[in-house]
Backbone as ProteinMPNN parsed JSONL, in Angstrom:
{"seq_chain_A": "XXXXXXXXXXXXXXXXXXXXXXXXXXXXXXXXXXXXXXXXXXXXXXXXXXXXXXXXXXXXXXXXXXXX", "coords_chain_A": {"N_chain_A": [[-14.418, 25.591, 5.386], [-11.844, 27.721, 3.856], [-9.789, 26.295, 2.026], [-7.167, 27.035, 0.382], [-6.107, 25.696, -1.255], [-5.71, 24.189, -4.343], [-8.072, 21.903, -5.168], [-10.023, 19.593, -6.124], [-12.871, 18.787, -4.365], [-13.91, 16.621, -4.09], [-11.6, 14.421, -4.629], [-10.556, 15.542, -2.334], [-11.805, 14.812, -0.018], [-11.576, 12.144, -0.926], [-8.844, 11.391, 0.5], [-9.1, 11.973, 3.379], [-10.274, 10.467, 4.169], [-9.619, 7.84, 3.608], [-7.21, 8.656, 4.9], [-8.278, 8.383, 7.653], [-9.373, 5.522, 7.658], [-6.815, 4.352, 8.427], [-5.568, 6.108, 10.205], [-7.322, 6.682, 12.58], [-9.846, 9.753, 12.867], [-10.671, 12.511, 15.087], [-13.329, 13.919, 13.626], [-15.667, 15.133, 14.112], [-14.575, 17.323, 15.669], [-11.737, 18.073, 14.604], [-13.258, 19.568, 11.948], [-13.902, 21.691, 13.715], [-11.962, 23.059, 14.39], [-9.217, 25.871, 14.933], [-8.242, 27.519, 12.578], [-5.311, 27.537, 11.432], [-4.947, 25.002, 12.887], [-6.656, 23.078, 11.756], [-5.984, 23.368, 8.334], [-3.032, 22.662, 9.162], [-3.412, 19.301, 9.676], [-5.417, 19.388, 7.382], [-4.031, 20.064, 4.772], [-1.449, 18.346, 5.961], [-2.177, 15.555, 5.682], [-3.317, 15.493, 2.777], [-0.827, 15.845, 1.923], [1.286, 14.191, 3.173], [0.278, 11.474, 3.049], [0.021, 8.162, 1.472], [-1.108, 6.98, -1.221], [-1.967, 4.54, -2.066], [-1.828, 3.207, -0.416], [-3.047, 4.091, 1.903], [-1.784, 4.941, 4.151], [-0.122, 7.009, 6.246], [3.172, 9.045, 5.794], [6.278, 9.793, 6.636], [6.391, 10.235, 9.156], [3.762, 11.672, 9.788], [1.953, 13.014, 11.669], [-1.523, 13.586, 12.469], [-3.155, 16.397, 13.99], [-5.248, 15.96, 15.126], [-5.74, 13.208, 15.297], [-6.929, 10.525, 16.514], [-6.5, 9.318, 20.491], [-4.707, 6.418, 20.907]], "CA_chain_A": [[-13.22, 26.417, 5.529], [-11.051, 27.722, 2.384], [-8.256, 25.399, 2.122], [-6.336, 27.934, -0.231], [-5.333, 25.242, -2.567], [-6.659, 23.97, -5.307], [-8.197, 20.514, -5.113], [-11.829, 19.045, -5.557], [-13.484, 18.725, -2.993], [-13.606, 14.913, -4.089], [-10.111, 14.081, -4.187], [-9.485, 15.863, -0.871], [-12.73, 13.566, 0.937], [-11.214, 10.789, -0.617], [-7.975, 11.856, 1.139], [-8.925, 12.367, 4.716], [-11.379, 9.635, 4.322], [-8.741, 7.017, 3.81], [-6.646, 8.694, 6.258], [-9.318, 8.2, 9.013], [-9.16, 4.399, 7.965], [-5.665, 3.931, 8.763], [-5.16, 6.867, 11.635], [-9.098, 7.409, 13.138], [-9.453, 11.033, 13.552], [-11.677, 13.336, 15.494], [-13.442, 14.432, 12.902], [-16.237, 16.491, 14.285], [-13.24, 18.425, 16.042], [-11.764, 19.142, 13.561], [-13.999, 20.73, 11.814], [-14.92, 23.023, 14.665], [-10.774, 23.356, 14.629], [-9.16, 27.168, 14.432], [-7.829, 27.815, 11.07], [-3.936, 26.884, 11.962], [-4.682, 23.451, 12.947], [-7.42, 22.836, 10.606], [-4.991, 23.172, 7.58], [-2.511, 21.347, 9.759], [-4.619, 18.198, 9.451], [-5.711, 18.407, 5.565], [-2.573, 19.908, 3.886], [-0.434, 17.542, 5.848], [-2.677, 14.446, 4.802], [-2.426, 15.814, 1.594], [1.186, 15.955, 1.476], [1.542, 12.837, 3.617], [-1.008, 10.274, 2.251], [0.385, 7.419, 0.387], [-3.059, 6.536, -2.194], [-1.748, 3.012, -2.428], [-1.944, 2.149, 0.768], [-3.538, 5.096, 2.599], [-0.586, 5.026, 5.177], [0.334, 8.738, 6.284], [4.351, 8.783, 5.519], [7.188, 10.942, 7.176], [6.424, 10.125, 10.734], [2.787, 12.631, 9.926], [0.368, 12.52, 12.592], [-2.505, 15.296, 12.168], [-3.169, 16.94, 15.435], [-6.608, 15.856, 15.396], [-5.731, 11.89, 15.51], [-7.621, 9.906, 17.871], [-5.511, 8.73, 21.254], [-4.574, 5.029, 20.452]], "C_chain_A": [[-12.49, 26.459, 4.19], [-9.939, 27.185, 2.45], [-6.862, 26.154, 1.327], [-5.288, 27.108, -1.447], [-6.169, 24.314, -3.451], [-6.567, 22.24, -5.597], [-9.41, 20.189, -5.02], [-12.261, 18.937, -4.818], [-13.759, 17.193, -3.09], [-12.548, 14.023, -3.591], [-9.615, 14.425, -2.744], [-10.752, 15.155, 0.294], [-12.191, 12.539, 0.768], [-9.887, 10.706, 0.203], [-7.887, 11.417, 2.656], [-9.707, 11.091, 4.663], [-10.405, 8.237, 4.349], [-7.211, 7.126, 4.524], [-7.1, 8.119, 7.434], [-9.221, 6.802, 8.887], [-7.749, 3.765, 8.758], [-5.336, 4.994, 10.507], [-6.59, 7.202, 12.268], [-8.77, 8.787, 13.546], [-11.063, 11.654, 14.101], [-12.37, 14.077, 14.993], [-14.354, 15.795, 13.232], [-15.668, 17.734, 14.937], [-12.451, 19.06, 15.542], [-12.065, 19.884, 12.411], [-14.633, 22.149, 12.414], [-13.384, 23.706, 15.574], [-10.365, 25.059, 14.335], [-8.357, 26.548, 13.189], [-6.421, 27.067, 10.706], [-3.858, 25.242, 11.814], [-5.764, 22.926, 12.04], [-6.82, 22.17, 9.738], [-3.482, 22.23, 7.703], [-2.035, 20.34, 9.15], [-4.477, 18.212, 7.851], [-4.418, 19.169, 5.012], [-1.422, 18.805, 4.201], [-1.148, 16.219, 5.528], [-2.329, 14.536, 3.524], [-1.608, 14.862, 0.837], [1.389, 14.765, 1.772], [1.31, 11.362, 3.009], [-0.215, 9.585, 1.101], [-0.96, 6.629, -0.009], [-2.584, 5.148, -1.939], [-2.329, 2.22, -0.938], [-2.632, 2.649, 2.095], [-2.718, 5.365, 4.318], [-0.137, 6.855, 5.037], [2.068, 8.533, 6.616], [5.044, 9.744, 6.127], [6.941, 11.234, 8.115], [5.313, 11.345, 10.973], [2.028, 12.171, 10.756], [-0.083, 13.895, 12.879], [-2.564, 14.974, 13.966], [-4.736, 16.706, 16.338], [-6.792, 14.15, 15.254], [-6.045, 11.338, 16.574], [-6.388, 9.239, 18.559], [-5.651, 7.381, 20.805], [-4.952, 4.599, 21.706]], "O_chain_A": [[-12.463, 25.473, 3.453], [-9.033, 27.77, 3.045], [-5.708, 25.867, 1.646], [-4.338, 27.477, -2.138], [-7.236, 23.807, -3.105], [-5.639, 21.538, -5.999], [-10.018, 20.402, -3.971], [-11.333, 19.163, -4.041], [-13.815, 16.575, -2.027], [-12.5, 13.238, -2.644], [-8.692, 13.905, -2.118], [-10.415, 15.058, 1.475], [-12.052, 11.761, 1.712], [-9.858, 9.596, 0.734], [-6.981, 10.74, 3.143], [-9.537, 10.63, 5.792], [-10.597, 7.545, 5.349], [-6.362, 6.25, 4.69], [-6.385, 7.426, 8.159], [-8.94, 6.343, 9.994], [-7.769, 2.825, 9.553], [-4.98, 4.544, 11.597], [-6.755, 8.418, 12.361], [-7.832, 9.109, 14.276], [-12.185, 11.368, 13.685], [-12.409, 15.167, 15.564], [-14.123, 16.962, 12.914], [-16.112, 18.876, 14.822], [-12.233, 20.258, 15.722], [-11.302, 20.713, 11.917], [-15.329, 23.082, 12.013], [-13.328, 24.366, 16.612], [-11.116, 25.634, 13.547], [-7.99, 25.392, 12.976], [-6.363, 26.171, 9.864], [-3.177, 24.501, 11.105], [-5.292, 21.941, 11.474], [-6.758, 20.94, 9.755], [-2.961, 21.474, 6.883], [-1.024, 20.163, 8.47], [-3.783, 17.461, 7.165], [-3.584, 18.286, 4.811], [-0.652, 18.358, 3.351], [-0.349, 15.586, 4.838], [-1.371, 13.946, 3.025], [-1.554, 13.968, -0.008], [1.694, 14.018, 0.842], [2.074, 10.468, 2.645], [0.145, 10.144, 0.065], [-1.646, 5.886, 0.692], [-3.472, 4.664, -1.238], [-2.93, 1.195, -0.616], [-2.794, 1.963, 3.104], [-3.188, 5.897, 5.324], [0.061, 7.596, 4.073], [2.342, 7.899, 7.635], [4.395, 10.786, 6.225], [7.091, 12.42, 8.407], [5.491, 12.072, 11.951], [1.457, 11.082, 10.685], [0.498, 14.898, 13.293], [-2.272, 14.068, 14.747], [-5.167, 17.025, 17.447], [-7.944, 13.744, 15.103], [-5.468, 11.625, 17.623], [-5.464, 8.73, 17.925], [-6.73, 7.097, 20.285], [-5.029, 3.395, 21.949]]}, "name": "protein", "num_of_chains": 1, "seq": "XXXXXXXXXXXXXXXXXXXXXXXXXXXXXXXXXXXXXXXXXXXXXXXXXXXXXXXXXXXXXXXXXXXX"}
């Protein structure tokens, strides 16, 4: 899917990838997400994502986070 912003495709695996450690997400779901919630998901990781500690900040929880 075109994410519409400009970011490696490295940097934004390592991203979601140390999201998923800290929040587990549904991943093969969302990938097979519509467009809306897709973007959601990886712009608000993104945005959210503290690198240090891979903690998602500002009370973010993607829409595609596994039930606890």
């Amino acid at each position: 899917k075109d994410l519409g912003v400009k970011r490696d495709r490295e940097a934004l695996s390592m991203d979601i990838q140390a999201a998923h450690e800290k929040c587990p997400l549904r991943l093969k779901e969302l990938l097979q997400a519509e467009n809306f919630d897709f973007l959601h998901d990886v712009i608000g990781i993104v945005n959210h994502l503290d690198r240090e500690t891979g903690e998602l900040e500002d009370y973010f929880v993607p829409r595609y986070a596994s039930p606890e």
